[in-house]
N, C-alpha and C positions, 0 to 999 in steps of 0.2 A: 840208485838203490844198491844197497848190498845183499848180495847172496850170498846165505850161510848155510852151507851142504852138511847135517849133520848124519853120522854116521848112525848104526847101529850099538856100536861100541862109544861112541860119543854118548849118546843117549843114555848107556848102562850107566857110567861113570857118574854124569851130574846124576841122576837117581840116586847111586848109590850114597854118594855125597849130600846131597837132599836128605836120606833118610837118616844115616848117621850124623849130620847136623841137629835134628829133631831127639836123637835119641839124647844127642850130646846136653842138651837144652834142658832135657825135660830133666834127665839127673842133676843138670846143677840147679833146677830150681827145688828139686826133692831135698838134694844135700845140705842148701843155704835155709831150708824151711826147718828141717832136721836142728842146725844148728842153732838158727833163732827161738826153736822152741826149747831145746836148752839149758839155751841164755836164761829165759823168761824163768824154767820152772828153778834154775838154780836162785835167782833172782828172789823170788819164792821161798823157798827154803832161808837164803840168809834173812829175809824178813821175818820169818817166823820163828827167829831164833832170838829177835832181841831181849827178848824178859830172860832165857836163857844166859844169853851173853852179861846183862846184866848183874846176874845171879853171882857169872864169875866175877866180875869186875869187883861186886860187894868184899867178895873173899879176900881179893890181896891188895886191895888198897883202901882207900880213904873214900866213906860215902859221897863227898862234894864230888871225889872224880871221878867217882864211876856214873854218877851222875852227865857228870860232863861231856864223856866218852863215850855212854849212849847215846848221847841226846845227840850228839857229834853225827853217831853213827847211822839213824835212825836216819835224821835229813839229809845224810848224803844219798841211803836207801834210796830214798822215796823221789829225790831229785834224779838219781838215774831212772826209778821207773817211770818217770813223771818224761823223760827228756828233756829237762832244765841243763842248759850247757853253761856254761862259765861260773860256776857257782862259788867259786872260792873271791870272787870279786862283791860279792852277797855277804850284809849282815846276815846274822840269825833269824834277827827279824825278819828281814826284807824275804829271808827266804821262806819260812813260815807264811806269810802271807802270799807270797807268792802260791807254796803249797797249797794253801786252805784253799785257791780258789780250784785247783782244781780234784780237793778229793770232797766226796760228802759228808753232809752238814755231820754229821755223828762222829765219822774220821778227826772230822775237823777241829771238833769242840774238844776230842784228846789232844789231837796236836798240840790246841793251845793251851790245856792243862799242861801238859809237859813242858811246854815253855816256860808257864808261868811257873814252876819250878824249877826249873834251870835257868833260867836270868839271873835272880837274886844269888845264886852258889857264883854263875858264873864270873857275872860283874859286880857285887858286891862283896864279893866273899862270905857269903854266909855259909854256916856249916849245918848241913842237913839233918834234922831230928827223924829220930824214927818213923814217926807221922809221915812225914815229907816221902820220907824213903817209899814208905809202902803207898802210898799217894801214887808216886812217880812210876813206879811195878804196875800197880792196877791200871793206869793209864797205858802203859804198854803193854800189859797185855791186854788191854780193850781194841787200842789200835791194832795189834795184832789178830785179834777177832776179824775184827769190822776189814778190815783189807783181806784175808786170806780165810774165812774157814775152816775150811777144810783140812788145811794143813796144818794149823794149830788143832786140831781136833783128832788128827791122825799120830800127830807125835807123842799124844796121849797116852 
């Protein structure tokens, strides 16, 4: 057997080291909670901007791409909130589908509004009529509802 003669002072020490372990711990799980929260709410906010962002895109270029460039935008959103990784290896499609299973049936049914308007701009080349445009808007800001609330309603 071994005999471990500890001191008085021996004893302070690992305590003291014990506690400041514990304290050390608990701040880095405050700090990493801190910053995933955020992540999240910034996360948040770029979502509730896409009819926004939109709006500009209408301004200085050509319907078809700003089209394009939201619709672009919108599922890379939603793939990072989602945690979908590799996604540039992903049609449109595939990603869309992917998406639809996991947001709800109403999210969903926009999503693929939006699609179904940005497919034909994208791969056919068609040029988006006003209809189209404001079609594509209402869906985004629907899906914009239907995910976030609150914070479409606060930027109001």
């Amino acid at each position: 057997m071994i005999e471990v003669n500890l001191t008085t002072e021996t004893i302070f020490w690992i305590t003291l080291n014990a506690i400041l372990l514990v304290i050390f711990v608990t701040l880095l799980v405050r700090f990493l909670r801190k910053i995933r929260g955020r992540r999240i709410v910034e996360d948040e906010l770029a979502i509730s901007s896409w009819s926004h962002k939109f709006d500009i895109l209408l301004r200085g270029m050509d319907d078809g791409e700003a089209v394009k460039q939201t619709f672009r935008m919108v599922l890379e959103d939603l793939a990072l909130l989602n945690g979908l990784n590799s996604i540039k290896s992903l049609t449109s499609r595939e990603l869309v589908v992917k998406l639809s299973s996991r947001l709800p049936q109403s999210a969903r049914a926009s999503l693929i509004k939006l699609y179904r308007i940005y497919e034909p701009i994208r791969f056919g080349g068609a040029k988006p009529d006003e209809g189209k445009v404001r079609e594509f808007r209402e869906a985004l800001e629907k899906l914009e509802l239907l995910l976030h609330p609150r914070l479409v309603r606060d930027r109001w």
